[in-house]
C-alpha positions in Angstrom: 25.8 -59.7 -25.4 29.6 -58.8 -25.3 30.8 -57.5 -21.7 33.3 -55.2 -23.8 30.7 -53.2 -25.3 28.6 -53.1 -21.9 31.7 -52.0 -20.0 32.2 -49.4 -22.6 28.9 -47.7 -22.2 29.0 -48.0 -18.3 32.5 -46.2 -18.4 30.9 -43.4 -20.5 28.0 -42.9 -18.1 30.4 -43.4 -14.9 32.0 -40.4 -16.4 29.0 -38.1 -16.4 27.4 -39.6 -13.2 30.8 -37.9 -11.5 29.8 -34.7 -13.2 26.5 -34.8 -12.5 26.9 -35.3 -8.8 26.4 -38.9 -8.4 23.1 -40.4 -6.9 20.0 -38.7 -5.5 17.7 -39.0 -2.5 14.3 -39.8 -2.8 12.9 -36.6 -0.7 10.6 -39.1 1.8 7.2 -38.9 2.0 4.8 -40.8 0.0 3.4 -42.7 2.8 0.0 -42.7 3.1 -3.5 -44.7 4.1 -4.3 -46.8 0.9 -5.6 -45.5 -1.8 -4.4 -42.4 -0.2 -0.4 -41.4 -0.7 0.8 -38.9 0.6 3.4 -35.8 -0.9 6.4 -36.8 -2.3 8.9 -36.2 -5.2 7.1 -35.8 -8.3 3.7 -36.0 -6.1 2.2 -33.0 -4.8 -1.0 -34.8 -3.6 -2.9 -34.2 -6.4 -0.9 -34.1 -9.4 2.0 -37.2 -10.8 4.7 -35.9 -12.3 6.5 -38.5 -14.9 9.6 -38.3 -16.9 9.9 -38.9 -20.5 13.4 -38.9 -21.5 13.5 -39.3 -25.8 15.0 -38.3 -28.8 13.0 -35.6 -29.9 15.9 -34.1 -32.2 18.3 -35.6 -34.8 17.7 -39.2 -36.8 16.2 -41.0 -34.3 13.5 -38.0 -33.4 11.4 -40.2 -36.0 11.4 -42.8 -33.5 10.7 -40.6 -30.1 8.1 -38.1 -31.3 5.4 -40.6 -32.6 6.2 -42.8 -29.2 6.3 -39.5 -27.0 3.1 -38.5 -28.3 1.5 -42.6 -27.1 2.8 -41.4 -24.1 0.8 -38.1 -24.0 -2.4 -39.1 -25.7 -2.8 -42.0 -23.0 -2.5 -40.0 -19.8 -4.2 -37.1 -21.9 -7.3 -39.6 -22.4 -6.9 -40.9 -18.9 -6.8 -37.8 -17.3 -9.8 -37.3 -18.8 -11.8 -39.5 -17.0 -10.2 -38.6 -13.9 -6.6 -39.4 -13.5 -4.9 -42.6 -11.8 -7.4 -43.6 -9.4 -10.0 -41.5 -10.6 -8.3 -38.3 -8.8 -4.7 -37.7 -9.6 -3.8 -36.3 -12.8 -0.4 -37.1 -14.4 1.8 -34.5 -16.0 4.7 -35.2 -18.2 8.4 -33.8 -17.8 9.9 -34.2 -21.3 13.9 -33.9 -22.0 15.6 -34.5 -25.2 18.3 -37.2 -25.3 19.3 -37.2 -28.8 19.8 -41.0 -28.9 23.4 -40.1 -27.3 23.5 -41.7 -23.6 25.8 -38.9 -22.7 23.0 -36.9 -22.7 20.0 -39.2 -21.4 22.4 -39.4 -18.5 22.5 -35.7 -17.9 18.9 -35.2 -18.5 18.0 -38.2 -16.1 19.8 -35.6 -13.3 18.1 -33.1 -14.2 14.9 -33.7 -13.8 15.0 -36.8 -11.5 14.1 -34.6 -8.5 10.7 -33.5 -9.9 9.5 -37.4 -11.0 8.3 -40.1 -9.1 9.3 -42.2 -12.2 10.1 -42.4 -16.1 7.2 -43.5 -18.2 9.7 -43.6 -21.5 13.5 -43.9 -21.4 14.6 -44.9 -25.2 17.1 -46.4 -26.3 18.9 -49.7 -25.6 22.5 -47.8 -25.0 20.6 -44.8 -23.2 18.6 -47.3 -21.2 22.1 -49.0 -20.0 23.7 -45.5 -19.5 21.3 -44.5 -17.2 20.6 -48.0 -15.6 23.3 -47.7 -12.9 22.0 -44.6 -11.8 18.2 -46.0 -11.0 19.5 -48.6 -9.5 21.5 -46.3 -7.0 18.5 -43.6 -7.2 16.0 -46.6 -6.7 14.1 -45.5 -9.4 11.6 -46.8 -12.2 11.7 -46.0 -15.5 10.4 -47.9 -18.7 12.6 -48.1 -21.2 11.7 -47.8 -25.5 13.5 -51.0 -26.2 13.2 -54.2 -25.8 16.8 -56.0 -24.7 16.1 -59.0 -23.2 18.6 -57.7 -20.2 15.6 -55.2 -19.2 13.3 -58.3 -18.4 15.1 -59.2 -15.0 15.9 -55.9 -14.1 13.2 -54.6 -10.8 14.3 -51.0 -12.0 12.9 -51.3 -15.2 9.1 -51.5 -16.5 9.5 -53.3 -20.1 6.8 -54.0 -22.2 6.9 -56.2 -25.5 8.3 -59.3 -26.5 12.4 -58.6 -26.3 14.6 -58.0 -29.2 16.0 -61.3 -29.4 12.6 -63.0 -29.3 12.1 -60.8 -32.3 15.2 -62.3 -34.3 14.2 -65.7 -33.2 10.8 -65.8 -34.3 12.2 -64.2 -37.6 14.2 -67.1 -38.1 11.8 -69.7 -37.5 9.6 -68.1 -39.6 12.0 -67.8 -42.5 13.0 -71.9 -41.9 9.8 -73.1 -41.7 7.4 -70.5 -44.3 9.8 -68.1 -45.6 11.8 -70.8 -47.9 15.1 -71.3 -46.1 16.7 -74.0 -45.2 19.7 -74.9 -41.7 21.6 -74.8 -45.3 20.9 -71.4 -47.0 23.4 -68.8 -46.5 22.2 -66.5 -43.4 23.9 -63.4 -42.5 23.6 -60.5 -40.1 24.2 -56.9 -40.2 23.9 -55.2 -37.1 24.7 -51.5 -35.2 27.9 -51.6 -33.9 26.8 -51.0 -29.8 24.2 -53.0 -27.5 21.4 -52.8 -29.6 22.8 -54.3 -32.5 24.1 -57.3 -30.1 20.9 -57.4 -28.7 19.8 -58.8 -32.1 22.7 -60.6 -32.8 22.5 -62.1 -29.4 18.5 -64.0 -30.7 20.1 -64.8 -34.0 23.0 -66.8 -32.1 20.3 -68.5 -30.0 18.3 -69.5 -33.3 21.7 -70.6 -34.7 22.3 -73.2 -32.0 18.9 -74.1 -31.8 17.7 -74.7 -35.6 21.2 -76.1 -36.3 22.6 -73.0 -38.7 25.8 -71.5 -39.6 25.6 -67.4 -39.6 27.7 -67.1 -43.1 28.7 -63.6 -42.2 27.8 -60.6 -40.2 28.6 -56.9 -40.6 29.1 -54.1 -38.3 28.2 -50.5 -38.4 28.7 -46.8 -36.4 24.9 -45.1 -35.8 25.6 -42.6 -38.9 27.3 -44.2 -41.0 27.3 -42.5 -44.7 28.5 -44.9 -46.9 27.5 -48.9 -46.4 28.9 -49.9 -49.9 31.9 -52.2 -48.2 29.4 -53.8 -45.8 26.8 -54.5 -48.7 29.9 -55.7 -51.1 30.7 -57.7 -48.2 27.4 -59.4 -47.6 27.3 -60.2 -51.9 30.3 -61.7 -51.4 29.4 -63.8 -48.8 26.6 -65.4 -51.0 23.8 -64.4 -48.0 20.2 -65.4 -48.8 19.0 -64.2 -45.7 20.1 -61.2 -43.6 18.8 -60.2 -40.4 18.9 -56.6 -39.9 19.3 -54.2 -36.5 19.2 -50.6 -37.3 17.4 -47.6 -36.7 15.1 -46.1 -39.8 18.1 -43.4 -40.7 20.7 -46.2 -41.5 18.4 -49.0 -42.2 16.8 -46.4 -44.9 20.4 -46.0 -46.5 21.5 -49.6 -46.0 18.5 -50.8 -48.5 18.8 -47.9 -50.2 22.5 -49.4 -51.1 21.4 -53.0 -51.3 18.9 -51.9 -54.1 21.5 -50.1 -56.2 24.1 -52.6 -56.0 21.0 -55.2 -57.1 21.6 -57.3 -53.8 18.3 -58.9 -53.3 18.6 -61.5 -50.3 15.6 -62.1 -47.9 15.7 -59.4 -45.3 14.3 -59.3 -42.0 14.1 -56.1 -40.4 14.0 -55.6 -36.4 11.5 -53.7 -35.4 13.2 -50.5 -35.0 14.4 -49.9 -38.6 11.6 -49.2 -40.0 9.2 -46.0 -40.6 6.4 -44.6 -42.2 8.1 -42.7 -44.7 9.9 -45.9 -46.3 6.2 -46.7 -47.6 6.4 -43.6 -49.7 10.1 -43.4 -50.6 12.2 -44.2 -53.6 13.1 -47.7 -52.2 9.7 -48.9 -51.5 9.4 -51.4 -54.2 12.5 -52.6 -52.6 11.1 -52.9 -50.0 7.9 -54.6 -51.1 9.8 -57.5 -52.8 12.6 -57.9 -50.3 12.0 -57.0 -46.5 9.7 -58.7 -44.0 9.6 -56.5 -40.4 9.1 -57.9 -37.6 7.6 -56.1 -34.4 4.7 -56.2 -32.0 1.0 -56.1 -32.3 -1.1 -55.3 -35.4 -1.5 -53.1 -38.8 -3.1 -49.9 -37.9 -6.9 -50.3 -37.7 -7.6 -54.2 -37.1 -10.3 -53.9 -35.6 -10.4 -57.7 -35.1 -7.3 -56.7 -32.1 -9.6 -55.3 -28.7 -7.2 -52.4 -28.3 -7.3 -50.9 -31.7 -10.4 -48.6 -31.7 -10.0 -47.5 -28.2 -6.3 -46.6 -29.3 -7.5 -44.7 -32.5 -10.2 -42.8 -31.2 -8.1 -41.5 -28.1 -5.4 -40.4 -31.4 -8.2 -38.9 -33.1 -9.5 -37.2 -30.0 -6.4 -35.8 -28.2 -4.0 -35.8 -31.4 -5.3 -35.6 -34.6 -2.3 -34.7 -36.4 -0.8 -37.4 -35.8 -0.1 -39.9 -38.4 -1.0 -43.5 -37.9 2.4 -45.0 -36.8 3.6 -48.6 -34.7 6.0 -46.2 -32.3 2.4 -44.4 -31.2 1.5 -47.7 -30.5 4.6 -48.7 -28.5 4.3 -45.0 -26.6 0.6 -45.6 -25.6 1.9 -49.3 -24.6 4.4 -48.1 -22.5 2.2 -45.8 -20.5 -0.8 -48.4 -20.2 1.9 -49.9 -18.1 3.3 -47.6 -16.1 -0.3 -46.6 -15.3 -1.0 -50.3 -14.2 2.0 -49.4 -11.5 0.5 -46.2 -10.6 -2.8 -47.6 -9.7 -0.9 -49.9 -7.5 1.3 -47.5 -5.6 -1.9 -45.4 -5.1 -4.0 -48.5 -3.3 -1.0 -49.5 -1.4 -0.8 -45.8 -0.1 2.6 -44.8 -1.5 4.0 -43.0 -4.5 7.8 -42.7 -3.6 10.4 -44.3 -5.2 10.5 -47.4 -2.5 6.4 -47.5 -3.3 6.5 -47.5 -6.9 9.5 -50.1 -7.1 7.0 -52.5 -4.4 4.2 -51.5 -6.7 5.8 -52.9 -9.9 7.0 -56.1 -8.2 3.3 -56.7 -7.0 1.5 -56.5 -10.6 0.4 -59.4 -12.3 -0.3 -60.1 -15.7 -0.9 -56.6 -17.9 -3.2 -57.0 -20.7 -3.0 -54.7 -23.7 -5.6 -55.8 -25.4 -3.8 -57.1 -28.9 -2.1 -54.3 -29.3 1.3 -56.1 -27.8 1.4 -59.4 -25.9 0.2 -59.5 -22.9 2.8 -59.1 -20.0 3.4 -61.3 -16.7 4.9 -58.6 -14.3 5.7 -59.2 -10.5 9.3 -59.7 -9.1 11.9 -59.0 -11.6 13.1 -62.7 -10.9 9.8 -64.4 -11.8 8.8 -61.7 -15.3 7.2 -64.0 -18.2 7.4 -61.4 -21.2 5.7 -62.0 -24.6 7.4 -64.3 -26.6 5.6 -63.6 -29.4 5.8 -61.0 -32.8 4.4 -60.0 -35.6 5.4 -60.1 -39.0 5.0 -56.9 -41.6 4.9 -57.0 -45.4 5.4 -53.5 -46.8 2.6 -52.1 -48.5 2.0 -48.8 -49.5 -1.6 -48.9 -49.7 -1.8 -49.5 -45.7 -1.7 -46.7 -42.6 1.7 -46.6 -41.9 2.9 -48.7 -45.2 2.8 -52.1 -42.9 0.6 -55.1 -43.5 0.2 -57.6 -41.4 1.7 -61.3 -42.5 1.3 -63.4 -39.7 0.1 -61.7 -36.4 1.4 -62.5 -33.0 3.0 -65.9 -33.3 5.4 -67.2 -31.2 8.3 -70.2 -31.8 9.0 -72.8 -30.0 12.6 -71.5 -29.4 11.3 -68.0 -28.6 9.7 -70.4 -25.4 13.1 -71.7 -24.7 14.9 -68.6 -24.1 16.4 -67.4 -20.5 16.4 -63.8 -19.4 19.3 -62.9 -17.1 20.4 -59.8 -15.5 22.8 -57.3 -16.4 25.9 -57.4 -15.9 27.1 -54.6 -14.4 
């Protein structure tokens, strides 16, 4: 990842972390017998307060609304049946980031003295906005993305096989089943922030380590209206194959372009730009004959994966107007975790910040029952994530418009990878 676009991101939160008043206190408390904590921020003795800081407005609100409601419908079905522990229910504090980092950063202040963590913070450049501050806050939070930087960082509970294990099982898949070659002409178009380096970033790897050439790659601004130059760039090129990292909005536009210009490479799609809707959209036969996604876990309603009934009947019981939809999944991921950690704090007596954060780095391995791959959690240092993904085939005929193509598979120079910390 490029330290110029990292420094970039950290200026702008800098900025609002001066206006917001810097770092807060955790308030003390949480101390307890185990399997008794007592009061603390967020934790009144009998209820958990969590944070869920999303875009529930503007493009990316098709993103943080299905994964906001996992969130809810887990801790809805676990409270349920009692709560973390059996006794404590959880209550979530929602805030509206927009997808801007600005404002994740100056929701984060806002409501960081009422949590004793963040069960969803989304967004690779929101996520690194708001990074500096939970480290200085010593704060959790679990971040909707999956940069391989979140892997080795204590402050953050990730969940999912990283984005660049994503682009590097997509390229061993397209070398060794999807008909290319170290020869064909492979290209990239990616966001223009750390997200879209985040993908670049497993790309690279696979470059070096299956011996390729990326042809070309093309940048673009969240937002962008018009990808005409980009697409006439990539035609140019000759590109067989191009890897794409975008969210649905632009990713939705970028094909919709490819298709009109008649620009029919092999495209792999990271697991953020896709949605639902594209299933039932004009460029759905596109789509069909040209894009392969690849994400985590399963088609909705394999019941061959463990997780998959529990999951739907929980949807159908505590949200039934929801669609079926792979950022539920994520959301009710995400919170399967973060309950994991809670059920932790509360045996070793203590659900402050310092307790939660000694929690985390005393799991082990988190099952999620197919739904994602299973994660290896303990000290930030040591973390094993998934290294494996999925592969989707469009189909409008399936919940969600995603079929499953190869499930859960993992390359051999996924394995290989190293996760480091972020460089801040």
């Amino acid at each position: 990842m490029k330290r110029s676009r990292i420094a970039a991101a950290l200026a702008a939160a800098t900025l609002v972390l001066a206006a917001c008043g810097g770092a807060g206190d955790d308030e003390g408390g949480g101390g307890g017998q185990a399997g008794n904590p007592g009061a603390t921020t967020g934790f009144d003795g009998t209820t958990i307060k969590l944070g869920v800081l999303s875009p529930l407005s503007g493009p990316v609100a098709v993103i943080g609304q299905p994964l906001t409601s996992g969130n809810e419908v887990w801790f809805q079905a676990l409270n349920e049946r009692g709560g973390i522990a059996g006794k404590y229910k959880v209550q979530l504090v929602q805030e509206d980031t927009q997808y801007k980092p600005d404002v994740a950063v100056q929701k984060y202040n806002k409501v960081k003295g009422d949590v004793v963590a963040f069960t969803q913070l989304l967004g690779t450049p929101s996520t690194l906005a708001v990074l500096p501050q939970l480290r200085a806050d010593k704060m959790l939070a679990a971040p909707a993305s999956l940069d391989a930087l979140w892997v080795r960082e204590e402050n953050l509970l990730p969940v999912g096989g990283p984005y660049q294990v994503q682009a590097i099982n997509a390229m061993d898949h397209y070398l060794t089943e999807g008909g290319g070659t170290k020869d064909s002409k492979i290209c990239t178009m990616v966001q223009d922030d750390v997200y879209g380096e985040a993908g670049q970033a497993g790309i690279d790897f696979a470059a070096k380590s299956y011996g390729f050439t990326v042809a070309n790659t093309q940048r673009f601004k969240a937002g962008t209206e018009n990808y005409a130059g980009q697409i006439g760039a990539l035609a140019g090129a000759g590109c067989q194959m191009v890897f794409l990292t975008a969210t649905p909005t632009d990713a939705a536009k970028i094909w919709g372009t490819a298709a009109q210009a008649r620009f029919a490479p092999k495209w792999y799609g990271q697991s953020p730009s896709y949605t639902s809707a594209f299933a039932k959209s004009a460029i759905a036969p596109y789509l069909q004959q040209y894009v392969t996604i690849v994400a985590e876990g399963t088609e909705w309603g394999d019941n061959s994966v463990p997780g998959m009934a529990k999951m739907v009947a929980d949807k159908n019981a505590f949200a039934p107007q929801q669609e079926p939809d792979y950022y539920f999944a994520f959301g009710y991921n995400q919170a399967r975790a973060m309950t994991a950690v809670l059920e932790k704090a509360v045996e070793l007596g203590d659900l402050s910040r310092d307790g939660i954060l000694k929690a985390s780095s005393e799991l082990g391995t988190v099952s999620f029952d197919g739904l994602t791959g299973d994660y290896k959690y303990g000290p930030a240092d040591t973390r094993n994530p998934p290294r494996s993904s999925t592969l989707f085939k469009v189909d409008p005929t399936k919940p969600f418009g995603l079929a499953t193509l190869k499930y859960n598979f993992s390359s051999q120079a996924a394995q290989q990878y190293q996760f480091t910390k972020a460089n801040l």
